[in-house]
C-alpha positions in Angstrom: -29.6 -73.2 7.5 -32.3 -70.8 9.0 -30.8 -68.3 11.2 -34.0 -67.1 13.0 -35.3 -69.7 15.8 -38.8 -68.2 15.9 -41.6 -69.9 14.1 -41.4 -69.9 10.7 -43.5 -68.1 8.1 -44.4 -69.8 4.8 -43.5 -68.5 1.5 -45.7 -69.3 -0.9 -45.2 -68.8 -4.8 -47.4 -67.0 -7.6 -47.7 -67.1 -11.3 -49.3 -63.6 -12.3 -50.2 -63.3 -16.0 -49.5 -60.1 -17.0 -51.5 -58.3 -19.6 -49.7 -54.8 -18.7 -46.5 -56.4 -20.1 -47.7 -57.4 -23.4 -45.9 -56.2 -26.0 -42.9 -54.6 -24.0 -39.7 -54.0 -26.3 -37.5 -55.9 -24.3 -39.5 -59.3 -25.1 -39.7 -60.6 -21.3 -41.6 -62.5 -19.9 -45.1 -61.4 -19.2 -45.8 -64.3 -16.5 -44.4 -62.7 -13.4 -43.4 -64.4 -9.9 -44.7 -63.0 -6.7 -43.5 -64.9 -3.6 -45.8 -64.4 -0.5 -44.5 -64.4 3.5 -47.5 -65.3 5.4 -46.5 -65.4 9.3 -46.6 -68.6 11.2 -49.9 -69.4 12.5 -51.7 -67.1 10.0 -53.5 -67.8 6.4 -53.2 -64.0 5.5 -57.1 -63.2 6.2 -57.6 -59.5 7.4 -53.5 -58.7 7.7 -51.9 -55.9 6.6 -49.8 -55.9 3.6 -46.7 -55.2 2.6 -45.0 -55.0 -1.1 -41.6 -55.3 -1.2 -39.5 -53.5 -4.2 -36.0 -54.6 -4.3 -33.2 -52.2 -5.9 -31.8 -53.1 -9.3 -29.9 -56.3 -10.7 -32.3 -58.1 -8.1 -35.6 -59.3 -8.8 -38.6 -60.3 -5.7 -37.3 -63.7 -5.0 -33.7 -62.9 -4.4 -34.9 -61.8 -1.0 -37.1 -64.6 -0.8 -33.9 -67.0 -1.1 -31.0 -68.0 1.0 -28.9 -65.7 2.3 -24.8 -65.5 3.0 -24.1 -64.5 6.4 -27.3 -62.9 7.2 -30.9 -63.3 7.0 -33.3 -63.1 4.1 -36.6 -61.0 4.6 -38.6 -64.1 5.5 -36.1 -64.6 8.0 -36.4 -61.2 8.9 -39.8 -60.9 9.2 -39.8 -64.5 11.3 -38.0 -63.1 13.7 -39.3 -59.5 14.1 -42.3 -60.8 14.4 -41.6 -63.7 16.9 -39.5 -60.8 19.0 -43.0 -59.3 19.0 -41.2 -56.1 17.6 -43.6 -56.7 14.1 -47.1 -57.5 14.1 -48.0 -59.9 12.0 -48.4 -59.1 7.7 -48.2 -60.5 4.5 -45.5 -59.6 2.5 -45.6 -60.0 -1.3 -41.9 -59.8 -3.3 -43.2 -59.4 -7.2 -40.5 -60.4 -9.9 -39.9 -57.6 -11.8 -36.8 -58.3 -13.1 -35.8 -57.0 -16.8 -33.4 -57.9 -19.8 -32.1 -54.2 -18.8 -31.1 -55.5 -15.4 -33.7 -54.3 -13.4 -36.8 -52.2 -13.0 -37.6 -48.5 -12.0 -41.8 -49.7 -11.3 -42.6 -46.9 -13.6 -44.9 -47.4 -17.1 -42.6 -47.4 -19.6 -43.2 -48.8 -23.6 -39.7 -50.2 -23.2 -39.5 -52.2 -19.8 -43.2 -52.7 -19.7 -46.3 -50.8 -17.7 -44.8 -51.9 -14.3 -46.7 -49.5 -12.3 -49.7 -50.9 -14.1 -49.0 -54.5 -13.0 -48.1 -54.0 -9.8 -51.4 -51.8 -8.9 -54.0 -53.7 -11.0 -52.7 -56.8 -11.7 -50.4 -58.1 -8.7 -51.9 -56.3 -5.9 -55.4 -58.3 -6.9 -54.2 -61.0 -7.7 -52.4 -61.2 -3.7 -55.0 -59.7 -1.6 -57.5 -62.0 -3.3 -55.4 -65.2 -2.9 -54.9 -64.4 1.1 -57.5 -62.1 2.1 -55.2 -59.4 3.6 -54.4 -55.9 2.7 -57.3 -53.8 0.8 -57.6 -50.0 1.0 -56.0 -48.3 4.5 -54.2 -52.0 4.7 -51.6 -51.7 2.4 -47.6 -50.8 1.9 -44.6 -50.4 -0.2 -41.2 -50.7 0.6 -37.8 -51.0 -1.2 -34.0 -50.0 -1.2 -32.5 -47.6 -4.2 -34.1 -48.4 -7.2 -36.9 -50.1 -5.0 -36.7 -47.0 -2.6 -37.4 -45.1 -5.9 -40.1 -47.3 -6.5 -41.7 -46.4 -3.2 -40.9 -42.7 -2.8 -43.1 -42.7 -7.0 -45.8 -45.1 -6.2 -46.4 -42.9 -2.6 -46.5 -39.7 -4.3 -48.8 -41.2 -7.7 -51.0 -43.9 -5.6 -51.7 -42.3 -2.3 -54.8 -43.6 -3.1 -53.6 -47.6 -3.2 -50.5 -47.0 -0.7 -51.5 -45.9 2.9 -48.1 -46.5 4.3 -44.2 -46.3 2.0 -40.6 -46.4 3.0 -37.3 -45.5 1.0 -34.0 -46.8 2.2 -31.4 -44.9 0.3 -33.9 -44.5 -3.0 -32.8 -42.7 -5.8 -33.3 -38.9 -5.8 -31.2 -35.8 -6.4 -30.7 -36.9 -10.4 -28.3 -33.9 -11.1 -25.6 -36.1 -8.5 -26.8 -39.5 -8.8 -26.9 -39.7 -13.0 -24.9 -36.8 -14.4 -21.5 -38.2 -13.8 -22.1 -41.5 -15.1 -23.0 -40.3 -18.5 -18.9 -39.7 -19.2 -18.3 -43.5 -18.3 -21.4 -45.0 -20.6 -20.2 -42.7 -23.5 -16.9 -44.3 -22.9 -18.0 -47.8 -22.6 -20.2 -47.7 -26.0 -17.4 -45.6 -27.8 -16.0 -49.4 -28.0 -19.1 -50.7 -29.7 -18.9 -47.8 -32.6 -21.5 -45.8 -30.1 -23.6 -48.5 -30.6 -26.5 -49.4 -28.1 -27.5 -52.6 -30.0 -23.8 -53.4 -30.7 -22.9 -53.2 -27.2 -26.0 -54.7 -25.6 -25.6 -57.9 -27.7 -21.6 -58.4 -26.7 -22.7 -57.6 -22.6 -25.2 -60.1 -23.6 -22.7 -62.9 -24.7 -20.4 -61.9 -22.0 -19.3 -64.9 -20.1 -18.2 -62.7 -16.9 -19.9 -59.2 -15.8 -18.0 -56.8 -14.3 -19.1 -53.9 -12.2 -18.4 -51.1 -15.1 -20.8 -53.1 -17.6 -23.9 -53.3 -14.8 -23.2 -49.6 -14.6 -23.6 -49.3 -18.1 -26.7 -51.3 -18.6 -28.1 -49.0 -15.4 -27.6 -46.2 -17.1 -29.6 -47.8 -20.5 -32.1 -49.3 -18.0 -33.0 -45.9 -16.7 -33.1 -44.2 -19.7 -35.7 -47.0 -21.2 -37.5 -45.8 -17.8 -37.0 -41.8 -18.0 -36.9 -41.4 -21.8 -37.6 -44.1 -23.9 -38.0 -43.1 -27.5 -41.7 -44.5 -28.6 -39.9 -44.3 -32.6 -39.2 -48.0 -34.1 -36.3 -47.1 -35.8 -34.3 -46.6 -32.7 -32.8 -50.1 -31.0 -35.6 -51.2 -28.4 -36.2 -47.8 -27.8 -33.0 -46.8 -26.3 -31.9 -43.3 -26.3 -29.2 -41.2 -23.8 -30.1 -37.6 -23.0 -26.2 -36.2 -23.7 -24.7 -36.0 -27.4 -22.2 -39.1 -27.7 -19.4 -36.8 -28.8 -19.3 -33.8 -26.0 -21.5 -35.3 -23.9 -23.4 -31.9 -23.8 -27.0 -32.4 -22.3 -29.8 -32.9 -24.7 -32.1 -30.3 -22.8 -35.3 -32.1 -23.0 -34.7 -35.2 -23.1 -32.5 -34.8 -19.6 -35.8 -32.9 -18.5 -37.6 -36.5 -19.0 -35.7 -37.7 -16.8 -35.9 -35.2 -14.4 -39.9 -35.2 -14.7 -39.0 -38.6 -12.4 -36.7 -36.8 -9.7 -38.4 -37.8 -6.2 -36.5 -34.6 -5.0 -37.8 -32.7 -8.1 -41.4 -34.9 -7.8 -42.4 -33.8 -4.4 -42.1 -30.2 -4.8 -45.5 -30.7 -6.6 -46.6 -34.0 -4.6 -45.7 -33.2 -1.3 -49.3 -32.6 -0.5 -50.0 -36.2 -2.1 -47.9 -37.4 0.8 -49.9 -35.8 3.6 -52.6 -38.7 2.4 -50.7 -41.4 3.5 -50.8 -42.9 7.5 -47.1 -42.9 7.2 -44.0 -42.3 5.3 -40.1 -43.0 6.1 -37.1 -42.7 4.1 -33.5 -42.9 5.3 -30.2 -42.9 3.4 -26.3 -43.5 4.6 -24.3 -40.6 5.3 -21.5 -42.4 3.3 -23.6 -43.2 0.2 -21.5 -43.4 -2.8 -24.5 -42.6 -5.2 -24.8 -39.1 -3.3 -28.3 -40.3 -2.6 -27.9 -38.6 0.9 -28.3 -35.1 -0.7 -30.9 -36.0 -2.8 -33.0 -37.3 0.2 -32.2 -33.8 2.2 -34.3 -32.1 -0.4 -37.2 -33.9 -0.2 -37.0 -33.6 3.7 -36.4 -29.9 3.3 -39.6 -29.4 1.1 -41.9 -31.8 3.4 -40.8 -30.0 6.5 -41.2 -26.6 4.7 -44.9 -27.8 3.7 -45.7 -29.5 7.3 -45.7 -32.4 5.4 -45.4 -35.4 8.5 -42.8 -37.7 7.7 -40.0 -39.5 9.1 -36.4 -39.3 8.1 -33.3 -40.7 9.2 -29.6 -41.0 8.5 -26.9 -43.8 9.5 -23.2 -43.8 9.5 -23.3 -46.4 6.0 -22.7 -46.3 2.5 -25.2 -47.5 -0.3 -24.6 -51.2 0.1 -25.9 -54.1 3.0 -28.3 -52.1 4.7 -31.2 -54.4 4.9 -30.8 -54.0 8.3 -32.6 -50.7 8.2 -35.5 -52.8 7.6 -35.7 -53.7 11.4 -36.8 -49.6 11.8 -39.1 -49.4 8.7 -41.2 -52.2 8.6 -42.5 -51.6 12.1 -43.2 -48.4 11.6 -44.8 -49.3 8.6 -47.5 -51.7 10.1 -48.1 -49.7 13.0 -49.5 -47.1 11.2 -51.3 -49.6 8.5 -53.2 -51.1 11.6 -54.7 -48.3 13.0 
């Protein structure tokens, strides 16, 4: 049942064959969906557009499809736009989806050269298709992993992104990462401290439960932060603390820290002052203790006279789509002028 009474987008569906995928460790799939909002009485020519990164254990057309109790972006967008609240943009949702259970939108030998396809072989592939976006014209967006995504591919790509907004994206890796190491050490203690042991049993799991996805997070962002480019380790797989005191392996944890947004923009920030406009927000209750994470990077950017806009809500980490109704506007505002 649609929930928006406005007139309703389409969403059309793309196969993108990826060549910046070939050969990544994980054997997925190198043909990619991208769904595509184009607004109701629009074919996409000379719109803005927008890239939509969603946050891990989700993949592009999750928000493209049905939704319990509340709208999905289409939706969304339907009725922003029909409100008048939104001017009219594309909106592209890639599928970037992993064995790992998810994506970080980084290049990485072990996931695949996401930022790669996303830039040169997905952005193409959309604005040719529809005739919308191009250089001034286009955005990213996305929500914790996705809000990573955007807060990376803003301070890397000013050059492709004009406009980005993080809702609660990952930052701060010191309180987001270091007390989940404990837990995964724990978890592959059962597999003989095993990666391959224990990614083939979560693999032939018939029921998931929450302290597995937090597991295979944990080995999805390492494969993103650190991978290990040696054949001789399991698809690359490697964890920057020693399995028995779960000491920190100095540089291998400073891999992962070379991909800190709140670590990132203290030599980026200036990367940022490029762009026509950049949000981020996080909940005052997030459980990831995103929030203080966030705080740095607004300290540094107001430091630096950076312009920026950030904002924080009474929430946690989880349902905040909502936020959307702030971002996106701002976002297309700033891409249209």
């Amino acid at each position: 049942m649609r929930r928006s009474k406005h007139p309703q987008g389409t969403v059309h569906r793309l196969i993108v064959e990826s060549k910046a995928l070939i050969g990544n460790r994980l054997g997925d799939d190198t043909a990619r969906i991208v769904d595509v909002y184009v607004p109701h009485g629009h074919d996409g020519k000379d719109l803005p557009l927008l890239v939509d990164l969603v946050g891990y254990t989700a993949g592009g057309p999750a928000h493209t499809a049905w939704k319990a109790f509340s709208e999905n972006v289409p939706e969304r967008l339907d009725r922003l736009i029909g409100e008048g609240t939104l001017a009219p943009v594309v909106v592209a949702f890639p599928d970037c989806y992993s064995r790992l259970g998810g994506n970080q939108y980084v290049n990485s030998p072990v996931v695949g050269n996401y930022e790669d396809f996303l830039i040169g072989e997905m952005l193409p592939a959309v604005e040719q298709k529809f005739g919308c976006g191009g250089t001034g014209r286009r955005g990213v967006f996305g929500k914790s992993s996705g809000g990573f995504g955007a807060h990376i591919h803003a301070m890397r790509h000013p050059d492709v992104w004009s406009a980005a907004a993080s809702h609660s994206g990952d930052a701060g890796f010191d309180l987001l990462y270091l007390g989940e190491f404990p837990n995964t050490l724990r978890a592959l203690a059962k597999t003989e401290n095993s990666i391959e042991q224990w990614l083939t049993a979560f693999e032939s799991k018939v029921k998931i439960d929450g302290k597995d996805t937090l597991t295979l997070m944990i080995l999805a962002q390492a494969a993103s932060f650190d991978p290990d480019p040696s054949e001789e380790t399991f698809l690359g797989l490697r964890l920057p603390v020693t399995y028995d005191t779960c000491d920190i392996i100095e540089e291998r944890w400073a891999n992962w820290l070379k991909w800190d947004p709140a670590e990132m923009v203290k030599t980026h920030a200036q990367e940022l002052s490029k762009l026509k406009a950049f949000y981020f927000d996080c909940g005052t209750e997030d459980q990831y203790n995103i929030l203080y994470g966030s705080r740095r990077i607004q300290k540094i950017l107001s430091e630096r006279g950076i312009e920026h806009r950030y904002e924080e809500f009474p929430d946690n980490h989880s349902g905040v789509d909502y936020r959307m109704d702030i971002s996106l506007p701002y976002l297309v505002d700033a891409l249209n002028k």
